[in-house]
TORNU-667297 format. One record per residue (C-alpha): residue number from 1; residue in one letter; x, z, y. Coordinates in nm, 3 decimals, decimal comma. Each point is the difference from the previous one (the first is absolute). Example, Ala and Ser with C-alpha at 12.3 -4.5 7.8 and 13.67 -1.06 7.14 Angstrom:
@seq=1	type=a	east=1,230	up=0,780	north=-0,450
@seq=2	type=s	east=0,137	up=-0,066	north=0,344
This chain:
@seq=1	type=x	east=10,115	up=8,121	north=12,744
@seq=2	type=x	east=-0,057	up=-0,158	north=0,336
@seq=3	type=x	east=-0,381	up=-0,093	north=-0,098
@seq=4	type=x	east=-0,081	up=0,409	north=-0,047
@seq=5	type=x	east=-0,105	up=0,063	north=0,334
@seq=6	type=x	east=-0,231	up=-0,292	north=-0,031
@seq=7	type=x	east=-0,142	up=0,155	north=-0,343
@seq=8	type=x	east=-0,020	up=0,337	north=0,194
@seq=9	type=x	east=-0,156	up=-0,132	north=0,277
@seq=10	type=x	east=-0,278	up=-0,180	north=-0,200
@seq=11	type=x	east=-0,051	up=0,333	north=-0,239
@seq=12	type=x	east=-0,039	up=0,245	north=0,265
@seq=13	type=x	east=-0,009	up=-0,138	north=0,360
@seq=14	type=x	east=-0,335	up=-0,147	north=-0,037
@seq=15	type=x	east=-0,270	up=0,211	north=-0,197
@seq=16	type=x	east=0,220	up=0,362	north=-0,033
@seq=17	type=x	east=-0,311	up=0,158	north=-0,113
@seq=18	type=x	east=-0,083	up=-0,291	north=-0,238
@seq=19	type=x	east=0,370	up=0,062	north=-0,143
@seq=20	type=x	east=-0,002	up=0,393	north=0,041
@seq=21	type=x	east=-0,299	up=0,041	north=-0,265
@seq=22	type=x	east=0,141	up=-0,320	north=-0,230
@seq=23	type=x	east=0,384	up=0,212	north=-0,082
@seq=24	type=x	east=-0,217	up=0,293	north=-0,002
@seq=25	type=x	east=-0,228	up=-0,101	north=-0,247
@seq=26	type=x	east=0,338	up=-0,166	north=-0,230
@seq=27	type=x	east=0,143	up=0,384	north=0,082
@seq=28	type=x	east=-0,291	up=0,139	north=-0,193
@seq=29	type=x	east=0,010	up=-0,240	north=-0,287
@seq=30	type=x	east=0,366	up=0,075	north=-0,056
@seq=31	type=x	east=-0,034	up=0,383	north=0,028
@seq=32	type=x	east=-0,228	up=-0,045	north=-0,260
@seq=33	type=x	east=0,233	up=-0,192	north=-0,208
@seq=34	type=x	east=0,268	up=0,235	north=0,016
@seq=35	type=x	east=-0,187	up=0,272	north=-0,079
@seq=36	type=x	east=-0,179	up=-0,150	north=-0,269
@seq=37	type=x	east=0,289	up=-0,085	north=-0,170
@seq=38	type=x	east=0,131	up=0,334	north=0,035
@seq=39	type=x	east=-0,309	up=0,133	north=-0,193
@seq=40	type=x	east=0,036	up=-0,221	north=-0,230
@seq=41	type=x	east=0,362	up=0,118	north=-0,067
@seq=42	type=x	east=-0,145	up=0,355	north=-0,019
@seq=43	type=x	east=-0,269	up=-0,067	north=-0,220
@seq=44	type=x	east=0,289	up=-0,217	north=-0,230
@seq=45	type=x	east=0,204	up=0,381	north=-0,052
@seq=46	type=x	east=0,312	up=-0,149	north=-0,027
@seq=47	type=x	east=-0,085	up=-0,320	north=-0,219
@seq=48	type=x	east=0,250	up=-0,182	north=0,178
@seq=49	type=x	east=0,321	up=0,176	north=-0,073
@seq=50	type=x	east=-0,158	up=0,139	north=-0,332
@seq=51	type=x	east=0,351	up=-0,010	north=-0,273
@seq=52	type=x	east=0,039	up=-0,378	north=-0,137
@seq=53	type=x	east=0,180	up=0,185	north=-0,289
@seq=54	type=x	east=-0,196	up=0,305	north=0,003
@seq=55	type=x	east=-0,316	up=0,054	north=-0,269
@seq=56	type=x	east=-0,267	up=0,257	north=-0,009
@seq=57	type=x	east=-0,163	up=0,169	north=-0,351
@seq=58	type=x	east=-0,254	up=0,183	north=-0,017
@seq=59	type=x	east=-0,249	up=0,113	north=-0,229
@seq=60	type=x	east=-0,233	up=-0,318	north=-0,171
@seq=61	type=x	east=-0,306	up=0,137	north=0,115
@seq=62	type=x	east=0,059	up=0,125	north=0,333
@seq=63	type=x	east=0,275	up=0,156	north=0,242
@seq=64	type=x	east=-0,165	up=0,362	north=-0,009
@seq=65	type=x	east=0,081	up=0,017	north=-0,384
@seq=66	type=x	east=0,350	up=0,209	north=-0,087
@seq=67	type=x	east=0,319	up=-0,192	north=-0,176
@seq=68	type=x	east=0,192	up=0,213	north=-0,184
@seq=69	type=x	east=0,337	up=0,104	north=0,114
@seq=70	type=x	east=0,181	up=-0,111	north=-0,320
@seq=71	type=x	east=-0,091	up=-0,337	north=0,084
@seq=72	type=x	east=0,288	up=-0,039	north=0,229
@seq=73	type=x	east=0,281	up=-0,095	north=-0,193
@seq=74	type=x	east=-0,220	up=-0,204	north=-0,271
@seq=75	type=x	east=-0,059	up=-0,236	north=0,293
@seq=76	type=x	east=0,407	up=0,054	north=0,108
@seq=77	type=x	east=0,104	up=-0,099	north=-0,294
@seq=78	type=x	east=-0,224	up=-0,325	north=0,030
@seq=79	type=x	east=0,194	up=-0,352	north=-0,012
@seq=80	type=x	east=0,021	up=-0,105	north=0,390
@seq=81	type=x	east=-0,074	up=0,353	north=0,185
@seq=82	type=x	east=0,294	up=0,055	north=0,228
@seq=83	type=x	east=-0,185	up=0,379	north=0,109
@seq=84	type=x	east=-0,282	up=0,189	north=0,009
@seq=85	type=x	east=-0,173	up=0,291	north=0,113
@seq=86	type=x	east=-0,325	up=0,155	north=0,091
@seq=87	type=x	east=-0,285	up=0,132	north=0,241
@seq=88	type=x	east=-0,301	up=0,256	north=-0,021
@seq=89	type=x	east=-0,238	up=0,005	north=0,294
@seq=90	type=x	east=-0,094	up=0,357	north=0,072
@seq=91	type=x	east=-0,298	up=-0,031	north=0,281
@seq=92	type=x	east=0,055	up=0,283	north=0,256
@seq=93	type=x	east=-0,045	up=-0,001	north=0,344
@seq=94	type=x	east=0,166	up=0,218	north=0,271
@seq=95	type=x	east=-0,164	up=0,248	north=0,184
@seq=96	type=x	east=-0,354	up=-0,201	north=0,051
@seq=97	type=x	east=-0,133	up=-0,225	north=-0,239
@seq=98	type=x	east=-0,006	up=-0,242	north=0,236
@seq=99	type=x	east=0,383	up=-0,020	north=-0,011
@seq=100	type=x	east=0,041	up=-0,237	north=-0,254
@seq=101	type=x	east=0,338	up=-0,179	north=-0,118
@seq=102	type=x	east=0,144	up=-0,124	north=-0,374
@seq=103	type=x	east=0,200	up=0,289	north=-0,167
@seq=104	type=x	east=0,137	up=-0,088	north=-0,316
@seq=105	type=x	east=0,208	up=0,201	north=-0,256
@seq=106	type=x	east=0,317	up=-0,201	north=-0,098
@seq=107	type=x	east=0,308	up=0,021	north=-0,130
@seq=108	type=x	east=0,216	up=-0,005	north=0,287
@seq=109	type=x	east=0,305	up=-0,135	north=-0,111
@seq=110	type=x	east=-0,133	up=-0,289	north=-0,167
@seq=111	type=x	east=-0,247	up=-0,068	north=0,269
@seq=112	type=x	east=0,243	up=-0,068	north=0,301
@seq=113	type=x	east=0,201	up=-0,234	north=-0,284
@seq=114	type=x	east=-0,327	up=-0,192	north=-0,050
@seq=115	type=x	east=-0,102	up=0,005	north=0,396
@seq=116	type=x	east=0,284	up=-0,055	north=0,147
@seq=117	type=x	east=-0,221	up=-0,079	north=0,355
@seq=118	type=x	east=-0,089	up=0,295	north=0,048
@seq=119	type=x	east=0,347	up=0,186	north=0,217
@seq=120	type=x	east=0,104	up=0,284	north=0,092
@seq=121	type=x	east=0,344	up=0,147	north=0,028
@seq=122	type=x	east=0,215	up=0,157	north=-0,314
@seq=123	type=x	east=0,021	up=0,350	north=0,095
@seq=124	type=x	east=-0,392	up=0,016	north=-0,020
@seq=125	type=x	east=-0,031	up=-0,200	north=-0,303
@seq=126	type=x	east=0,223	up=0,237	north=-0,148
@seq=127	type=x	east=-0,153	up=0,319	north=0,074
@seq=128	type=x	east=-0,347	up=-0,145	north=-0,123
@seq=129	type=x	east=0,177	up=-0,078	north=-0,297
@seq=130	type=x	east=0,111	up=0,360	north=-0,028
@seq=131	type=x	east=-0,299	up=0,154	north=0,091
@seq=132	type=x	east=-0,298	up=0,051	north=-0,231
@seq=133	type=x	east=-0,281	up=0,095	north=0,234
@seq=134	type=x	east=0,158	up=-0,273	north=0,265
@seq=135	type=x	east=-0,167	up=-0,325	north=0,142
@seq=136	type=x	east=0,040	up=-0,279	north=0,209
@seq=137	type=x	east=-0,249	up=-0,187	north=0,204
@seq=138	type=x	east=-0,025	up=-0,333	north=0,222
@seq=139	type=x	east=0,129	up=0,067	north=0,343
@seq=140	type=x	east=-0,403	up=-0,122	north=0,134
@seq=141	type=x	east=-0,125	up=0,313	north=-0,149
@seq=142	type=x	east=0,300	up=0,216	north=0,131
@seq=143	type=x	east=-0,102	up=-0,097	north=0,310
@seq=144	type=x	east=-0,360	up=0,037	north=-0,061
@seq=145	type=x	east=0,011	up=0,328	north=-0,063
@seq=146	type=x	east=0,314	up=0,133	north=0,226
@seq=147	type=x	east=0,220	up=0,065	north=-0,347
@seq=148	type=x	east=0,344	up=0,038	north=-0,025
@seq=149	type=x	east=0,254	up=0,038	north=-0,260
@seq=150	type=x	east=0,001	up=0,366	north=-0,114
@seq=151	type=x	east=-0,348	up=0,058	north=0,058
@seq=152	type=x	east=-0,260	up=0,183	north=-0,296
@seq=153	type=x	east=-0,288	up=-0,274	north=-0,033
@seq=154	type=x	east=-0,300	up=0,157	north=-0,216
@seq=155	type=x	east=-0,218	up=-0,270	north=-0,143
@seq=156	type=x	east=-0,324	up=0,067	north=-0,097
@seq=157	type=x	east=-0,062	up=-0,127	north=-0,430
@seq=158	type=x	east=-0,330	up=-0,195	north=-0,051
@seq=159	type=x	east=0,088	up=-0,118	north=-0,336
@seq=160	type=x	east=0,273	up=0,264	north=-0,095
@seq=161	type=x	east=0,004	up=0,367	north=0,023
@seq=162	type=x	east=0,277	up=0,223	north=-0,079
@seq=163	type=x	east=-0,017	up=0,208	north=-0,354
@seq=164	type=x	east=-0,055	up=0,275	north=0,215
@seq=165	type=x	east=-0,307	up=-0,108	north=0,129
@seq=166	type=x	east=0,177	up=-0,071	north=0,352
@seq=167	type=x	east=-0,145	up=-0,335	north=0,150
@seq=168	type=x	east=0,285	up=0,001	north=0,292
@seq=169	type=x	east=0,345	up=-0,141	north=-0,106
@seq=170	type=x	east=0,281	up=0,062	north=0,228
@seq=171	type=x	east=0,304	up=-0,270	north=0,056
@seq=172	type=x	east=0,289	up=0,056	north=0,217
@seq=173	type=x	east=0,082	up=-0,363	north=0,214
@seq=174	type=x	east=0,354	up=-0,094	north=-0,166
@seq=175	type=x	east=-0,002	up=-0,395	north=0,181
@seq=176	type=x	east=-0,196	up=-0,194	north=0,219
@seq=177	type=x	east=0,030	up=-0,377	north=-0,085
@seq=178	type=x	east=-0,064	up=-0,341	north=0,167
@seq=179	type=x	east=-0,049	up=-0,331	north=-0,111
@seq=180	type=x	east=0,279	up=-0,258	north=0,034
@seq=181	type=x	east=-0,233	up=-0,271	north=0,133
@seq=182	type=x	east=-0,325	up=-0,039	north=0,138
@seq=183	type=x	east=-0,306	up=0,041	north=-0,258
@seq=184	type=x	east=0,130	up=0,322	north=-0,203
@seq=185	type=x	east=-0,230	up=0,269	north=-0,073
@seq=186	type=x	east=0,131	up=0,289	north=0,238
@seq=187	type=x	east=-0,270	up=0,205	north=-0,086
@seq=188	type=x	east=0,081	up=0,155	north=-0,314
@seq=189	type=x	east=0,078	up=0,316	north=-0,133
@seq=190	type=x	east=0,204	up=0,048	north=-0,294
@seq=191	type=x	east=0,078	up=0,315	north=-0,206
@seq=192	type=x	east=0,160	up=0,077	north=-0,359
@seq=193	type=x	east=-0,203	up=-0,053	north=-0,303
@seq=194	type=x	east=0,175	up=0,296	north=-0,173
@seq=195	type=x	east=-0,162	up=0,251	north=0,252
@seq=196	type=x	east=-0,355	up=-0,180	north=-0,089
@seq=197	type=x	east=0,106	up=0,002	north=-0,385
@seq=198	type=x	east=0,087	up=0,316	north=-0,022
@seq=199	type=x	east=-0,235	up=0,212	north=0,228
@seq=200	type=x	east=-0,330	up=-0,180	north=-0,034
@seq=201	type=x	east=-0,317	up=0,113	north=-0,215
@seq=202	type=x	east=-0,028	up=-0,306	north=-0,191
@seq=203	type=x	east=0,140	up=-0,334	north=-0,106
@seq=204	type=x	east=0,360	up=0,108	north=-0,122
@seq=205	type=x	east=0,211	up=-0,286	north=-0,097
@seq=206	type=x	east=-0,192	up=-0,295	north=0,166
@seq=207	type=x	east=0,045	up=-0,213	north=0,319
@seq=208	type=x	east=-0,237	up=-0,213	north=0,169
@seq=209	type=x	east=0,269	up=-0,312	north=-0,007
@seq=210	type=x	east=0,238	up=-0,179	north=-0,065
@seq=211	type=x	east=0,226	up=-0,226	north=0,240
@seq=212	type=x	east=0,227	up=-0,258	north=-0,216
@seq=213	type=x	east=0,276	up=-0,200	north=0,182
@seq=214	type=x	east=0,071	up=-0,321	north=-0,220
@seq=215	type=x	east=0,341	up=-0,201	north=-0,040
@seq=216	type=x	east=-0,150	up=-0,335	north=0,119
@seq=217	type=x	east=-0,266	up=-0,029	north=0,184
@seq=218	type=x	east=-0,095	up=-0,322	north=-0,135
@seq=219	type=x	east=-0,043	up=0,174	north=-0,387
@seq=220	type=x	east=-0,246	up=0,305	north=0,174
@seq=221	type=x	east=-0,324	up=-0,133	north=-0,198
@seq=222	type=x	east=0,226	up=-0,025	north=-0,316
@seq=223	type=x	east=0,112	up=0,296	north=0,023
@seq=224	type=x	east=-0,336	up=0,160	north=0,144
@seq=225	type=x	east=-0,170	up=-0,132	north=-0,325
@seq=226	type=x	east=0,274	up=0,108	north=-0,222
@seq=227	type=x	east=-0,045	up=0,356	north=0,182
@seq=228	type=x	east=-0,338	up=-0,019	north=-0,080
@seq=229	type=x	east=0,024	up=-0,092	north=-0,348
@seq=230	type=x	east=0,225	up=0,279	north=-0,073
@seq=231	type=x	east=-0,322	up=0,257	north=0,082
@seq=232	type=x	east=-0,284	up=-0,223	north=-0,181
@seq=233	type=x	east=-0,257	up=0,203	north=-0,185
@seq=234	type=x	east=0,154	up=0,353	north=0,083
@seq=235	type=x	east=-0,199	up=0,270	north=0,160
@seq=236	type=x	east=0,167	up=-0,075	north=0,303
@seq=237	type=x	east=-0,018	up=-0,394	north=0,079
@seq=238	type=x	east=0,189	up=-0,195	north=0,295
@seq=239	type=x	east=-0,120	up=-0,274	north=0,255
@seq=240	type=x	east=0,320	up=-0,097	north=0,167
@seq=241	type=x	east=0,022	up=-0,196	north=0,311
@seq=242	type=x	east=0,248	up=-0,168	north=0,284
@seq=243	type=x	east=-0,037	up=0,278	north=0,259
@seq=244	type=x	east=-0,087	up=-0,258	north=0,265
@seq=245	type=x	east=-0,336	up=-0,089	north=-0,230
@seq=246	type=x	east=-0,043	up=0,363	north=-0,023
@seq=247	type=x	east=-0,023	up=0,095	north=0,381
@seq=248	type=x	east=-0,172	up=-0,311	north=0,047
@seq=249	type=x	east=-0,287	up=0,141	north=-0,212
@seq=250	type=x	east=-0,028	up=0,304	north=0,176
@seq=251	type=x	east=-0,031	up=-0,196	north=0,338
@seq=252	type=x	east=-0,289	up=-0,189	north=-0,202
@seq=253	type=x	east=-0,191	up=0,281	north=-0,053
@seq=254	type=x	east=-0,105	up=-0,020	north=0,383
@seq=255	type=x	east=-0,100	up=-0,410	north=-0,025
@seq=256	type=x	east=0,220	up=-0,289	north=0,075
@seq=257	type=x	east=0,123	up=0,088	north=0,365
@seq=258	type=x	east=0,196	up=-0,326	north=0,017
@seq=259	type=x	east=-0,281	up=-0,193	north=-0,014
@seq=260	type=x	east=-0,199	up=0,197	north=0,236
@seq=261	type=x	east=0,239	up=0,002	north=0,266
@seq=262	type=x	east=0,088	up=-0,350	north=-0,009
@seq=263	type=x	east=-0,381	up=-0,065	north=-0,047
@seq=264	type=x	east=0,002	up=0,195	north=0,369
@seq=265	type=x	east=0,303	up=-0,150	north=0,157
@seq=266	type=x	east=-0,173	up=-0,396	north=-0,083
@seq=267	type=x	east=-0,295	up=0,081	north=0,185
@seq=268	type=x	east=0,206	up=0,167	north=0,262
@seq=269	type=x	east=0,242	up=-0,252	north=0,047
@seq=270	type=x	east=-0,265	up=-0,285	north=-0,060
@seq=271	type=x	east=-0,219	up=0,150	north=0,352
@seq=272	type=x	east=0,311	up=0,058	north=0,154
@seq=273	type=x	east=0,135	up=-0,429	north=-0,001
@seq=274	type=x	east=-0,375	up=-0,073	north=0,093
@seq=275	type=x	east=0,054	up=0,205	north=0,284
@seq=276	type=x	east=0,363	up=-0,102	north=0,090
@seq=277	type=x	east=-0,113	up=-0,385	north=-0,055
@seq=278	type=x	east=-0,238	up=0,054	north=0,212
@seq=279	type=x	east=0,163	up=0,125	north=0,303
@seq=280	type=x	east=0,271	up=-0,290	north=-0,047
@seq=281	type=x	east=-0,302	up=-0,233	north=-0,008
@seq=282	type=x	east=-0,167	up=0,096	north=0,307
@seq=283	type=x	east=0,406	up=0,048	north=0,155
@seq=284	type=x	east=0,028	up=-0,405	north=-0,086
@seq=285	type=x	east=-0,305	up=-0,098	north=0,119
@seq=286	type=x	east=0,047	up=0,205	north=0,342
@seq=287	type=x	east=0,305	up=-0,152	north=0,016
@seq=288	type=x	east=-0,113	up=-0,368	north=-0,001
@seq=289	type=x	east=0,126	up=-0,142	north=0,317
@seq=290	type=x	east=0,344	up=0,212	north=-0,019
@seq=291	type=x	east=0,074	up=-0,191	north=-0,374
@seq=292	type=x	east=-0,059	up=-0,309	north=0,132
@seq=293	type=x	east=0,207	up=0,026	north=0,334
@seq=294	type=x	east=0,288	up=0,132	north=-0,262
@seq=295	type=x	east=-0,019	up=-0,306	north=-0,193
@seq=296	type=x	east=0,016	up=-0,196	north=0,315
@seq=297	type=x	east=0,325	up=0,181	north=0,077
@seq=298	type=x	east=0,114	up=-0,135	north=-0,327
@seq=299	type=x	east=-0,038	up=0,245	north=-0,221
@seq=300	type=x	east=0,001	up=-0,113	north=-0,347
@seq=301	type=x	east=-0,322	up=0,039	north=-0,279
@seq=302	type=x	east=0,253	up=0,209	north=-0,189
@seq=303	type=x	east=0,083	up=0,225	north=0,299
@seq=304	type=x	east=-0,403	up=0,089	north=0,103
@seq=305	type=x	east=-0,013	up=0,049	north=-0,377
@seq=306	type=x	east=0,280	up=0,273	north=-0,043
@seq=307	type=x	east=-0,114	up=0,120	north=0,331
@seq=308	type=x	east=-0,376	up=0,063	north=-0,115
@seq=309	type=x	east=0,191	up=0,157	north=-0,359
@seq=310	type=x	east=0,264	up=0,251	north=0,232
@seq=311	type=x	east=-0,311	up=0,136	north=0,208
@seq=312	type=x	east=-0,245	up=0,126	north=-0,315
@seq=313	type=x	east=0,318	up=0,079	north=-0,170
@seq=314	type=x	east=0,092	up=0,238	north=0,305
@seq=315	type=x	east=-0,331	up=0,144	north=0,038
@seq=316	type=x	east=-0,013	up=0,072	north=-0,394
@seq=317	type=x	east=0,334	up=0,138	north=-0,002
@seq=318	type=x	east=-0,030	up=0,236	north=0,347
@seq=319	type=x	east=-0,347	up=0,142	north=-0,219
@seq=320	type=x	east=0,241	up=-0,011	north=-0,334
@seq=321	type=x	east=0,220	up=0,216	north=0,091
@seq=322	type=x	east=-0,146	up=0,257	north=0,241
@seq=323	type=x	east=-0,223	up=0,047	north=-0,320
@seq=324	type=x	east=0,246	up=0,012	north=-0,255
@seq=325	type=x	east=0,242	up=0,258	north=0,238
@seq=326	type=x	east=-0,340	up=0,211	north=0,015
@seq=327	type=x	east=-0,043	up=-0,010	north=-0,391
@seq=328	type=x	east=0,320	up=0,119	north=-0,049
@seq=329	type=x	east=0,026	up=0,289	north=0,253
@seq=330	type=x	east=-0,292	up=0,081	north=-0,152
@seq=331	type=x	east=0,119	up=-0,012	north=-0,352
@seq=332	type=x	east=0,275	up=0,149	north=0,110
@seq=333	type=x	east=-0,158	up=0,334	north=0,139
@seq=334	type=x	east=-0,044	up=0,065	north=-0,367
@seq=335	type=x	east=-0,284	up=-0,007	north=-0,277
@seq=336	type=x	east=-0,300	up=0,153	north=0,207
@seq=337	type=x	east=-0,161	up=0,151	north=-0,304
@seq=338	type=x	east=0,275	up=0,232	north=-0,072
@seq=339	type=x	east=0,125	up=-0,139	north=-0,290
@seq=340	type=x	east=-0,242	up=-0,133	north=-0,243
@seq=341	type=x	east=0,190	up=-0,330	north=0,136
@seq=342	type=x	east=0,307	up=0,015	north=-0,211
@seq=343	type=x	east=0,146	up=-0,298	north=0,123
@seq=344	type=x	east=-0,109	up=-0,074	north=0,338
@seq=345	type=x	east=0,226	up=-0,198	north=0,164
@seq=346	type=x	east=-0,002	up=-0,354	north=0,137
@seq=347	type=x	east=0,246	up=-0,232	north=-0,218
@seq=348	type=x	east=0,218	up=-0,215	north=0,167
@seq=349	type=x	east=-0,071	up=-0,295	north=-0,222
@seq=350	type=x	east=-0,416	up=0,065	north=0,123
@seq=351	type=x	east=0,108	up=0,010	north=0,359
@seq=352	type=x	east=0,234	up=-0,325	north=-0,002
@seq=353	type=x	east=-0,306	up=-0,140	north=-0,176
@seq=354	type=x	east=-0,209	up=0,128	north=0,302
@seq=355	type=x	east=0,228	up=-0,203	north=0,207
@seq=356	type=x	east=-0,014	up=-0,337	north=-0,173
@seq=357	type=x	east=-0,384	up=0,046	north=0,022
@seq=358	type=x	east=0,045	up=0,050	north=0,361
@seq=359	type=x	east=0,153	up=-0,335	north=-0,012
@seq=360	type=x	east=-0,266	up=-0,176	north=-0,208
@seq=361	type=x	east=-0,253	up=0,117	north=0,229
@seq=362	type=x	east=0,153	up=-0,122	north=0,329
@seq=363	type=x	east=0,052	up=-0,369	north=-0,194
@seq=364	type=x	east=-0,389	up=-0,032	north=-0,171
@seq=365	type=x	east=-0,158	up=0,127	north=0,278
@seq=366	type=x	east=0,181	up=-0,209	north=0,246
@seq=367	type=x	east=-0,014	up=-0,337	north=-0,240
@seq=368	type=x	east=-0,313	up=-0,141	north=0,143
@seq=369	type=x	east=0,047	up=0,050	north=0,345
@seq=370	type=x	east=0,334	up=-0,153	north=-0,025
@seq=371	type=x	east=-0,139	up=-0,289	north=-0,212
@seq=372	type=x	east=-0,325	up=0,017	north=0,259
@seq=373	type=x	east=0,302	up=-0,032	north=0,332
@seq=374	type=x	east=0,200	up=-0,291	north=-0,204
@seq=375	type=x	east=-0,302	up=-0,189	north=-0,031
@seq=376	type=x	east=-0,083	up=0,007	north=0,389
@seq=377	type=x	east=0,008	up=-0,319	north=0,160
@seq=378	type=x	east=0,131	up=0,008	north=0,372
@seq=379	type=x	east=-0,213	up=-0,216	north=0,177
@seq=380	type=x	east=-0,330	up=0,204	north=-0,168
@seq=381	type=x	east=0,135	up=0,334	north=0,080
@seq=382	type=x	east=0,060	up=-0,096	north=0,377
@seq=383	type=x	east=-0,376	up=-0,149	north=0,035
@seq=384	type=x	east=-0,126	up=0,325	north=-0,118
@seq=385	type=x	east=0,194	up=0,232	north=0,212
């Protein structure tokens, strides 16, 4: 501790401009980062905290083909299915087609069993249980559009239009729920799959999937195939899947953004120790004469060494942070496209990752110079001061 002035000194006492532009450009690198890996997140819709016991059946050929209804307690009757129950996507949008969000027709019941994430208090559960024409939607899009519970929310059908020929369908909003940790969809709108059933023109009898909650998680491709098997050469085939490998294919559909990212964040990160390194270079060899009158003090190879290390490690982590504080009061402000982000948010695992590569930094970029200061021999340093 009593060496940090020393460090301080050397960092930004000397060449303040020199250090000024060298955090700055770390600050930019790890704004980047953070939100890069909050994109990422997005783009991931909820992979991460997808149900490790939950699977997802649809049709064989493709999610936009009808199951029938009956098939629900075929597959509860299954060896291994602790519950099920189902979804329909219905493809409205409110006011302006640009006001897009998922609305699915469920069972509601059975859908809060099976998503048990998704929260909101018992008196509203209960009168969306009670109510046929009721929904429920994320509190993100509450607050998006100014809703609150009570409130007549027409929806505009794209797919499905009442048997009178109506395209608006009209819910009253029975709950607003939240997620109970970070990552949950809070977007969603959900409504009862009776008042579909029974009002709309066509497809009676048939929802768009199923959602199967298994007794051990560690049997869900047993029992996924056994699922499966139960359907085989009907008119209505199955493809069953662990829900996480069924999001994850739907984040697929826009390219491998892992890859990309961290494609973006090596280059990024790469430029960014050239440039630290560099500054710690040119800080060391600036510094020639000062090294060697500290070694004539008796300061120990070791000491210059750890010296060299705490100074790029400083200057790393004042950039480090600063950036990653930015990131997340950015992140933090909210998903800027007004919620075709799902999940944006800035997980806590990412940002203590952020950190250790804060730390990495400091140390690579500040390993030659240190190595470089070591190596300095007294007597040559004072003949070229």
């Amino acid at each position: 501790m009593k060496y940090l002035p020393l460090v301080w000194r050397s960092l930004f006492g000397r060449r303040r401009t020199r250090a000024f532009f060298t955090v700055l450009s770390v600050t930019v690198a790890f704004v980047l980062y953070g939100l890069l890996i909050t994109i990422r997140t997005a783009f991931s819709m909820g992979v991460d905290v997808a149900g490790a016991d939950r699977l997802m059946l649809m049709h064989k050929i493709s999610i936009i083909m009808p199951l029938p209804i009956s098939y629900e307690d075929r597959i509860r009757s299954a060896k291994g299915v602790a519950d099920v129950t189902h979804a329909t996507w219905f493809g409205g949008f409110y006011q302006d087609q640009t006001n897009f969000f998922a609305q699915m027709a469920v069972d509601p019941e059975s859908w809060l069993r099976m998503y048990p994430e998704f929260v909101l208090p018992e008196a509203q559960k209960q009168a969306w249980f009670a109510d046929r024409t009721g929904a429920i939607v994320g509190r993100r899009t509450a607050e998006r559009f100014g809703w609150k519970i009570g409130d007549h929310i027409p929806i505009q059908g794209t797919i499905f239009r009442q048997k009178d020929g109506r395209q608006t369908w009209t819910f009253t909003l029975d709950g607003i729920y939240d997620g109970d940790k970070p990552g949950v969809d809070s977007t969603q709108f959900f409504f009862s799959n009776k008042y579909l059933d029974e009002s709309r023109q066509w497809g009676q009898g048939t929802v768009g999937w199923y959602v199967v909650r298994v007794d051990d998680p560690e049997q869900s491709a047993v029992v996924a195939k056994r699922i499966d098997t139960m359907f085989a050469n009907s008119p209505f085939e199955t493809k069953t899947s662990t829900e996480k490998a069924f999001v994850q294919s739907f984040a697929n559909q826009v390219g491998d953004i892992g890859a990309i990212m961290t494609a973006v964040l090596v280059a990024v990160f790469f430029t960014i120790l050239l440039v630290t390194g560099n500054t710690m270079a040119q800080s060391i060899r600036e510094r020639t004469s000062e090294l060697a009158v500290l070694k004539t003090l008796g300061f120990s190879n070791g000491l210059v060494l750890t010296l060299v290390l705490v100074e790029s490690t400083v200057l790393a982590a004042t950039g480090g942070a600063l950036g990653l504080l930015l990131a997340w009061g950015f992140v933090h402000q909210g998903d800027p496209t007004g919620g075709l982000l799902p999940a944006f948010y800035l997980p806590a695992g990412q940002l203590a990752l952020g950190g250790g590569l804060v730390l990495a930094l400091g140390l690579a970029s500040g390993c030659l110079p240190a190595v470089q200061a070591v190596r300095l021999r007294i007597v040559d340093a004072l003949r070229r001061a």
